[in-house]
N, C-alpha and C positions, 0 to 999 in steps of 0.2 A: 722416422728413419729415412735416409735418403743414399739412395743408391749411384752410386760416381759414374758407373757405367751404362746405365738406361737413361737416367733422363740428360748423359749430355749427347745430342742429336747433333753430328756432326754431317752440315749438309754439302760439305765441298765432294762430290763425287765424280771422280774422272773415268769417260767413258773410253771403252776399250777398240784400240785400232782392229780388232781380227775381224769385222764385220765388211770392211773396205777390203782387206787380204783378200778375204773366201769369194768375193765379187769377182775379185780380177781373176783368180785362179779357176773360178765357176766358168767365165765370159772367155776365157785364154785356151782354156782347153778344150777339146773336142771330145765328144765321149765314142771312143771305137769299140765296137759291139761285136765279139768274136763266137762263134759257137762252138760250144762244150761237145762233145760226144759221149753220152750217157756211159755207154761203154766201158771207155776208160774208166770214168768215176765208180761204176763198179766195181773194177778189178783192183781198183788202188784200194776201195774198203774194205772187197772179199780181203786181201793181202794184210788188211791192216788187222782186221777181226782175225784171222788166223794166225799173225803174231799175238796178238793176244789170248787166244784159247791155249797153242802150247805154254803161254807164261803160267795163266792160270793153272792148268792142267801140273804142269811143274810143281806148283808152289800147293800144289791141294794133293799128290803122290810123296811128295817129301813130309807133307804135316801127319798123311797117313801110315809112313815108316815111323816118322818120329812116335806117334802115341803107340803103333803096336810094342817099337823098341822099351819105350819107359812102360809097359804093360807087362811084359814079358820079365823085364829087371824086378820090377815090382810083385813078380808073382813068384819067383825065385824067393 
């Protein structure tokens, strides 16, 4: 058996410019170093967690109408 696609070893492989890119872009830039205030990052995630507790909260009051409603039809 011979297989067309393993044993033909195709060795022309061209090597990639991004390693000269990320040099110059490394060497060009400066890195400026800002500081965070803990603070805010809290209140942005309290803000974010408490949009999602009302979503949740929503969608777990509304599943609870629905099964009393179909319980209720169903017991009729």
């Amino acid at each position: 058996m011979k297989f067309d696609g393993s044993s033909n070893n195709n060795n022309n492989l061209e090597t990639s410019k991004d390693d000269d890119i990320s040099e110059k872009m490394l060497g060009s830039k400066q890195i400026n170093t800002q500081r965070v205030d803990i603070n805010i990052l809290r209140s942005k995630l309290e803000h974010q967690e408490s949009k999602e507790f009302r979503k949740n909260l929503t969608i777990f009051i509304f599943c609870v109408f629905l099964l009393g409603t179909i319980g209720v039809y169903l017991s009729l």
